[in-house]
N, C-alpha and C positions, 0 to 999 in steps of 0.2 A: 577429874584429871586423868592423862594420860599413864602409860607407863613412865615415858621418857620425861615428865614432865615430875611426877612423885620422886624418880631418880634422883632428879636433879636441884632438888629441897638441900640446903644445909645442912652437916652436923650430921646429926643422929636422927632427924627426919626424913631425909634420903634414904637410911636404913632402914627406920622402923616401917614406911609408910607404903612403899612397896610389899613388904610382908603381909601387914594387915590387907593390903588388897588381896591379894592374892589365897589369904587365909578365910576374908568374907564370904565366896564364895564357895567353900569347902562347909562351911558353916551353915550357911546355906541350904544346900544341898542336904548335908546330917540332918538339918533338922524337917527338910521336905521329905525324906525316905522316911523318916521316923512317922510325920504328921501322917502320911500317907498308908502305912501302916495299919494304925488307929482308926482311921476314917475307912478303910475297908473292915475293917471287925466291927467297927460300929452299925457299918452298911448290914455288914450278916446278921447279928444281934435283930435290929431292925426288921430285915426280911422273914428273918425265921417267927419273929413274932406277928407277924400277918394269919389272920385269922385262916386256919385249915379246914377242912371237909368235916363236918358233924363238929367242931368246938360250938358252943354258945356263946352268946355275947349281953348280960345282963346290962350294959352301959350304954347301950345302942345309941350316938348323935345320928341324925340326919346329914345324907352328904352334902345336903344341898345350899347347908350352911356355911360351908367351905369353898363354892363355887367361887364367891370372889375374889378368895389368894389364889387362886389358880389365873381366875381372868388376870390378873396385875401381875403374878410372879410370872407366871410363863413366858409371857411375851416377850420378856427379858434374853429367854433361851433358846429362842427356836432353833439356835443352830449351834447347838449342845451336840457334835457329832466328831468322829472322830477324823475326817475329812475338813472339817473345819479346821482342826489341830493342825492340820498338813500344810494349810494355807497361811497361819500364823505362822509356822517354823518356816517358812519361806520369803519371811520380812515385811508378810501382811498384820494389821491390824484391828482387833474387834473389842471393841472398848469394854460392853458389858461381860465379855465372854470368861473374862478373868476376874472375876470380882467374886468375895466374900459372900456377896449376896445370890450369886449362882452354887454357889458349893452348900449353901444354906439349902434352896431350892431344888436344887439336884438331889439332894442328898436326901429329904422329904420325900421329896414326889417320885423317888425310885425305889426308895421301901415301900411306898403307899402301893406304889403300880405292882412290884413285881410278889409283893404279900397279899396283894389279891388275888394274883392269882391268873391275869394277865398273861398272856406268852409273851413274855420280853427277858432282856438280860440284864444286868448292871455293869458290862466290862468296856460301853461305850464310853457313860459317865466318866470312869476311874483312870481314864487314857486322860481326860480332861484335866486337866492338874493347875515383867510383860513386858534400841531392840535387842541390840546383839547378845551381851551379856543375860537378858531375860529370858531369849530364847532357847540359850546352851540351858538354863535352870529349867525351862518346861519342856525340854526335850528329855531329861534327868528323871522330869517329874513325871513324864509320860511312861516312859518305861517301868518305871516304879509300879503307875497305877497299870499295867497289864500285870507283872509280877506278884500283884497281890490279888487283882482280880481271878488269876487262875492259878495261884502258887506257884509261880513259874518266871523266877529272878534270872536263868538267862532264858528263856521265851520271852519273857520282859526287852531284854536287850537287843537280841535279834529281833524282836518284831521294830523294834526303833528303827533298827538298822535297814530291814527289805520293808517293810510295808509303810513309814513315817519318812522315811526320806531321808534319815539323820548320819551324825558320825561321820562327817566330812573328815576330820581329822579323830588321830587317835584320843585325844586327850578327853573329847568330849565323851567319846563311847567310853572310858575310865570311868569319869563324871558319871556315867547313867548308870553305869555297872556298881556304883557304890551307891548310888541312893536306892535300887532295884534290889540289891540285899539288904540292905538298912530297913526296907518297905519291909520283906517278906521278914526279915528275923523280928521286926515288932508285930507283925502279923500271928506268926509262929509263938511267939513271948505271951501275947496275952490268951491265945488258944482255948476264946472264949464258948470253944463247943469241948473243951476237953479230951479234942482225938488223940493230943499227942504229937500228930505229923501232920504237914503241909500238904500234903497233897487230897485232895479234894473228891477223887473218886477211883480209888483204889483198885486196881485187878489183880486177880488170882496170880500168884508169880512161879516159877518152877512149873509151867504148862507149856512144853514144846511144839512149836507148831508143824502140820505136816506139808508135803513137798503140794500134795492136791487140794489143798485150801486157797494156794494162790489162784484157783480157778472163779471160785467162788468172790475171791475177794477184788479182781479184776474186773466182775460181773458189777458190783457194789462200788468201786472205782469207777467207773462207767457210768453209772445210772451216779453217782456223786458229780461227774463232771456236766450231764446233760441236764439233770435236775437244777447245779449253780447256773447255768447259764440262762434255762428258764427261769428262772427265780431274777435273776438282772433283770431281766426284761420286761416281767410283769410288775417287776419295783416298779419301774421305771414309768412301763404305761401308766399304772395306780397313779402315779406320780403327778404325772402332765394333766390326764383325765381330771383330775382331782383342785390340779391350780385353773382348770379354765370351766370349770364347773360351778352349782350353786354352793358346793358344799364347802370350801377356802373362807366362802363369808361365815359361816354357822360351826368353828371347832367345838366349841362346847357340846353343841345338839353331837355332832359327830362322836365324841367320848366316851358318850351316855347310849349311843345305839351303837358304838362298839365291843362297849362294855357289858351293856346286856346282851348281844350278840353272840360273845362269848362265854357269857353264863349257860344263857341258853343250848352251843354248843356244845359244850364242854361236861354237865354236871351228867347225862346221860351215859359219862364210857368213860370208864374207873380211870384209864389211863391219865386222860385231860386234865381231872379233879384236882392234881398233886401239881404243887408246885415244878417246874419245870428241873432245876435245881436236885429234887427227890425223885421225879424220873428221870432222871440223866441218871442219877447213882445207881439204880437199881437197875437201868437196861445192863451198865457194865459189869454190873457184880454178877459172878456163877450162883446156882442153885448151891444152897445149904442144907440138907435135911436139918439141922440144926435152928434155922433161924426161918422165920416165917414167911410164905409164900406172898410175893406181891403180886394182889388181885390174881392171884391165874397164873403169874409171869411164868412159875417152873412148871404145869402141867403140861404132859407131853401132846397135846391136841392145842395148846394156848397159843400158835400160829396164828390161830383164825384171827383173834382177836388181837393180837400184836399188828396184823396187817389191816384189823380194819379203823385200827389205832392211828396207825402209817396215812390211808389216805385222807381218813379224816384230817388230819393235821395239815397237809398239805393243801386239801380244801380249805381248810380257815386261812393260811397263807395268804391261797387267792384272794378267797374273798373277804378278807381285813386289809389286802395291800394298801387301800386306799387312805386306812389311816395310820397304816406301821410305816408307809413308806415315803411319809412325807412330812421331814423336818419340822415344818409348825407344829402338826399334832404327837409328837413320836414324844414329846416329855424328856424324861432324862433317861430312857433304857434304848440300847439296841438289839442287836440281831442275833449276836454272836451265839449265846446261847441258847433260843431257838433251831437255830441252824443246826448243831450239835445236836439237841433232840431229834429232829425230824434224822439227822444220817443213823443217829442212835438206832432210832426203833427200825430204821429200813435193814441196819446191819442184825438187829436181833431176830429180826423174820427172817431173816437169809440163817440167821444161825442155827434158829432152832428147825427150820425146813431143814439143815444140812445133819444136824445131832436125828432129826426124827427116819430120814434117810438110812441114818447108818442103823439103829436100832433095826428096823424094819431090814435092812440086808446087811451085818455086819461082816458077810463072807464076800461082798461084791470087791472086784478086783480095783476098784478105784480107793477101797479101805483097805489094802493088806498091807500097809505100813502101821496100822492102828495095832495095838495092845491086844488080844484075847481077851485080856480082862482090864477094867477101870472105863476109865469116860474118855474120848477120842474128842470130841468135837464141845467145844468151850462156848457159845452164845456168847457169852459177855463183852468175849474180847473181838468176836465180830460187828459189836456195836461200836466198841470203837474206833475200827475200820471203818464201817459207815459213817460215821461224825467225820473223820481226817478226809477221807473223801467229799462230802460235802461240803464243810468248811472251806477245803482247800478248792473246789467249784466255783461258789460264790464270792470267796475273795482273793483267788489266787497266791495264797500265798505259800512259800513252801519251806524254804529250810526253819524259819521261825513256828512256821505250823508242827514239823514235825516235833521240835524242841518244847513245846508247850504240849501237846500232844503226851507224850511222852511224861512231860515232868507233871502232867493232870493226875495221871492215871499209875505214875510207877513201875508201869511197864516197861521197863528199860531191855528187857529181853527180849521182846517183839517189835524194835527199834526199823529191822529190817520193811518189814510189813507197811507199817506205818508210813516209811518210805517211797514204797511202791505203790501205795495210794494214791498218797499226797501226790506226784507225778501222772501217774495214769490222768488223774482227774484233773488235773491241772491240763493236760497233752488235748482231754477231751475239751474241754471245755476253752481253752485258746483256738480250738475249730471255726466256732462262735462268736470271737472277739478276745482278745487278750487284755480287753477292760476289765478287772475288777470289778467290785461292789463299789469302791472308795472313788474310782476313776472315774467310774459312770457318774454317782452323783456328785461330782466334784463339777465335770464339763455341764452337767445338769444346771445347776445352779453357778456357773459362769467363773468359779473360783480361779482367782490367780497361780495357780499350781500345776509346775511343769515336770509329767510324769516320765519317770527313764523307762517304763516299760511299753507307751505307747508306740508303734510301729508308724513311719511316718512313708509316702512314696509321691515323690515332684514330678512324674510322669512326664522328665523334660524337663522341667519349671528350673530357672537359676534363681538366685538371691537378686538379680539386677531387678527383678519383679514385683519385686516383696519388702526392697529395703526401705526407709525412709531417706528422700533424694536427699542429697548435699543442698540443694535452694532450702527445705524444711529443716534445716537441721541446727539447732541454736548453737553456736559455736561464741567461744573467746580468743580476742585479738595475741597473738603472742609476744607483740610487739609494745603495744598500746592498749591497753583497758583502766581509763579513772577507777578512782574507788568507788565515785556515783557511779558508773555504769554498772560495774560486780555486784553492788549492795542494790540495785536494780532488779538485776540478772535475778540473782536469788529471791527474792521477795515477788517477783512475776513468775518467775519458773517452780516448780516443785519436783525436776529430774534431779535423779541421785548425781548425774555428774555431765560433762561438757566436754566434746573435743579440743582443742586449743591447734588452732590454723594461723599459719601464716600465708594469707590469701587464700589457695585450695590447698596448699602443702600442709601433711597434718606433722603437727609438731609434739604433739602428745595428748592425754587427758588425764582430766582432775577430776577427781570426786568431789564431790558438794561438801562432806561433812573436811575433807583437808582443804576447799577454800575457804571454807567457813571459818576454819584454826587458824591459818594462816593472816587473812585478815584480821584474824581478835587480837593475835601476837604483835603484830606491826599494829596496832591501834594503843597496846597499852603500852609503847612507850611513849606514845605523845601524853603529858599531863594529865588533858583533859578525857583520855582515853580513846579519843576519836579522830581517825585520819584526818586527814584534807580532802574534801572531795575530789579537787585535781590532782591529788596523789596519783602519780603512774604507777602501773603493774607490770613488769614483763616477764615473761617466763622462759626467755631464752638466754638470762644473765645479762647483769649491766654492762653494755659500751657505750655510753655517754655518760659523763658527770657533768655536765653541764647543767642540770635539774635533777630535783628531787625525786626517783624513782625507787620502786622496791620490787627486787630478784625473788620470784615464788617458785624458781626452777625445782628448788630441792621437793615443795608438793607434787611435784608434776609425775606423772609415767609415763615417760618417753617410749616405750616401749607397749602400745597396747591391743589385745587379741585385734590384729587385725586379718582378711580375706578379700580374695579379688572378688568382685563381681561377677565372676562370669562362673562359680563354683556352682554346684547340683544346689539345689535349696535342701534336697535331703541331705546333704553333708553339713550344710548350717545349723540346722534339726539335730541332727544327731554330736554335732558339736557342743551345743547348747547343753545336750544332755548327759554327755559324758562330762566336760568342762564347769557345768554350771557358771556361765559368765556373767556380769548384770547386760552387757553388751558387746556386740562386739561392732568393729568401724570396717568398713568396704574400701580399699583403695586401690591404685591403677598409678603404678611409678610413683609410689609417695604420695598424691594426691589423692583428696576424701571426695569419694564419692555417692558415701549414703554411709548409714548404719542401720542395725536390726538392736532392739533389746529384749530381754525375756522376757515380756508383756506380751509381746509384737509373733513369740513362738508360741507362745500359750494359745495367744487368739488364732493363732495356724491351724493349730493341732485340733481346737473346738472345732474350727469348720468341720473334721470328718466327722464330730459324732451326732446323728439324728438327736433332734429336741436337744441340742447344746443352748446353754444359755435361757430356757424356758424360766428359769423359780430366778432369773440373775434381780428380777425386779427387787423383792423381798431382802434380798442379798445386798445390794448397794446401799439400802437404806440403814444398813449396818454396821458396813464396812468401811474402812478409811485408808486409804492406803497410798504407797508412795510409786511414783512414775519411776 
């Protein structure tokens, strides 16, 4: 039932029955931030017990006895991604995508993957969390799972808001904002490593930074923006290369030589060995005399090795893209936090080249803001400059970046920094394309999702070009439509709604789901609950009584986004995208002479990007969605 419809109950039903609506999904939500919570501590629990470097393992199964929940469970998820999620909140739907048996699955197979040992992250997963009212709850639920994924309840929120597409109105960003604390405070509640605090990799705090470190960190901003934009592209190639190849038939075989692959490079260079998660902590933590030397990290010569850390890693990038970078084989981890490693370790060679600099000339005129005495130059927190940098490369994102950024590491003091990062490398890397990671694979695989940050140009081109004409265009009579014609209309059509014409003159349109009400209304006061098929419809108010007809004027919008034809098509584009409309109607003195709908933009926008629509095969066979 509707609002107006619970309202309008009898008594004390009218009262109560609206409230309880309204109270459902508060309830909801509590207990989605709550569950959400839980299943991220259980996720670490999990991970952290994946078997480390030199532990033994008395119980040793065979993996190869497990290959076949993997054959049957995976195929369920291949498109376990957070770009997926983007497609759903945009009124798409993926049937297995939300199901109890994917959170089962995920939740396995990304302890399994990322306790191996694996470079991969868990913070894809966790974004993962069925339309209208479903989708405000997995928008809730999404933010939630960033907020727990990196302890970051409003990087949570803001990443809903710039990078998910969300928060059209205030109420819902409320909504996310209470289940993203509800996440992180049961997160924090069961603080099943006993740190104490939420934040997940701590830096030195009371360490002021100096005026000529932004040199250095513009350098690292730089190389953050041209490394993300390499790193698109060889996704991407990996990608294509990979679905028109022998290897799309054989993921298993694929698994198994990525996975030795990465044994094999990895146990060789201390760095590798550790879980990504425990080199992430320790690029950003300072030297301790106190606490124990990771592999080398604090020796003043350990450069070398930091950088041959750096390009190795980058070489495995490459040359693993082919199975990190393509949704069937990628399981349930993505990128995020690889990504952050690889900027890690590039900002701690920058940092400790810069700390080894000053020792070796402490009197040089580029240091005489530094101290006489104590430590000037911090490595740690240059690693984290390198992660904001790169992250923010690879997926463009920025005010949420920095907010997570920040709320990772605690660094609330080097806010600044952080900032000028996150932009430099965003400035660089939009050189390149101002596609994202998310946007690339999104047009990749053909997704219904219409980005506000793609750059559109009609070189000329108007909407007269592009619309769907007035002859193609399914219209209802305003005057005369039986109930057999409407109950037709809908059962043949599956468009969300219908112009309503009086000849060419457009007289308004109706949504599907309000001629659908309307209809059910005027059917249940007949007896047997079922109009007359010759029952007339009009939607411009009855003037004849002479016959049985029924006034749908009140479903109607009279009033809807309409544009001339002869507008720029880039102004239709960008209408789309500021407006978010499902359509809008072309006319010329009151008459329809086409429409455009956001299907119709989407598929615009795919023409510019090479290899759009390549994986869309894989994709349809999934997906269900409404015209």
């Amino acid at each position: 039932m509707n609002k107006n419809t619970l309202r309008s109950q009898p008594g004390l039903r009218g009262i109560v029955l609206p409230l309880l609506d309204q109270a459902r999904i508060w309830v909801v939500l509590i207990v989605t931030g709550i569950l959400v919570g839980f299943v991220g501590a259980w996720l670490d629990v999990l991970v952290a017990c994946g078997l480390d470097a030199g532990e033994e393992c008395n119980e040793w199964n065979t993996w190869g006895e497990y290959l076949g929940i993997r054959s049957i469970a995976a195929t369920a998820l291949i498109q376990s991604i957070i770009y997926v999620v983007l497609a759903i909140l945009n009124g798409y739907v993926l049937d297995l995508f939300l199901s109890p048996w994917t959170l089962l699955v995920k939740g396995v197979g990304l302890a399994l993957a990322v306790g191996s040992g694996l470079s991969l992250g868990k913070e894809g997963p966790l974004v993962h969390g069925n339309q209208a009212q479903k989708r405000r709850i997995l928008s809730a639920a999404a933010s939630a799972g960033v907020a727990v994924a990196f302890g970051s309840p409003l990087g949570g929120v803001l990443f809903g808001l710039e990078e998910l597409d969300l928060f059209a109105r205030v109420h819902i960003m409320w909504r996310a904002f209470v289940c993203a604390v509800l996440a992180a405070v049961t997160l924090q509640w069961t603080d099943v490593f006993a740190t104490g605090n939420l934040v997940l990799f701590r830096v030195t705090e009371g360490t002021p930074w100096k005026g000529f470190e932004l040199f250095p960190w513009m350098i690292l901003s730089v190389f953050g923006g041209l490394a993300g934009a390499l790193l698109i592209r060889l996704n991407i190639a990996a990608a294509v290369h990979r679905h028109r190849s022998w290897i799309r038939d054989w993921p298993l075989m694929e698994v198994v030589c990525v996975t030795a692959f990465t044994s094999l490079l990895s146990y060789p260079i201390a760095f590798m060995r550790a879980q990504s998660t425990n080199l992430v902590g320790n690029l950003f933590a300072e030297c301790d005399p106190t606490k124990p030397d990771y592999h080398g990290l604090c020796k003043y010569a350990c450069f070398i090795n930091v950088a041959e850390y750096l390009w190795t890693r980058i070489d495995f990038w490459v040359q693993t893209g082919v199975n990190r970078m393509d949704i069937r084989n990628e399981g349930a981890c993505r990128n995020f936090l690889p990504t952050i490693a690889i900027g890690a370790t590039m900002g701690r060679a920058v940092g400790i080249i810069m700390q080894g600099w000053h020792r070796a000339h402490p009197t040089a005129w580029i240091f005489s803001s530094c101290a006489p005495e104590g430590q000037c130059i911090f490595p740690g927190f240059y690693s984290v400059i390198g992660a904001a940098a790169m992250l923010g490369g690879v997926t463009r994102m920025t005010i949420s970046l920095v907010v997570i950024m920040f709320e990772l590491t605690g660094a609330l003091s080097h806010v600044l920094p952080i900032m000028i990062a996150v932009m430099v490398s965003k400035w660089v890397g939009d050189v390149f394309g101002k596609e994202g990671i998310y946007d690339a694979w999104i047009a990749l695989h053909g997704y219904p999702f219409l980005s506000t940050t793609v750059e559109f140009r009609d070189y000329g081109e108007t909407a007269a070009g592009r619309m769907i004409a007035r002859e193609h265009i399914i219209s209802i009579n305003a005057h005369h439509s039986t109930s057999e014609e409407l109950e037709h209309l809908l059962q043949t059509y599956t468009y969300r709604g219908f112009p309503v014409v009086d000849g060419d003159q457009l007289v308004g349109y109706i949504t599907r789901d309000k001629l659908q009400m309307a209809i059910s209304n005027l059917a249940d006061q007949y007896p047997d609950g079922v109009a007359p098929p010759d029952m007339n419809y009009t939607f411009v108010g009855r003037h004849d009584s002479s016959y049985e007809e029924a006034d749908l004027s009140a479903s109607l919008d009279p009033a809807p986004m309409q544009l001339r034809p002869a507008v720029p098509l880039q102004l239709v584009v960008s209408f789309f995208q500021k407006m978010s409309p499902q359509c809008v109607l072309f006319t010329n003195k009151g008459q329809l002479k086409g429409m455009m709908t956001k299907r119709d933009v989407v598929n615009l926008l795919r023409e510019r990007f090479q290899n759009a629509h390549v994986l869309a095969e894989q994709s349809e066979t999934i997906f269900t969605t409404g015209a």
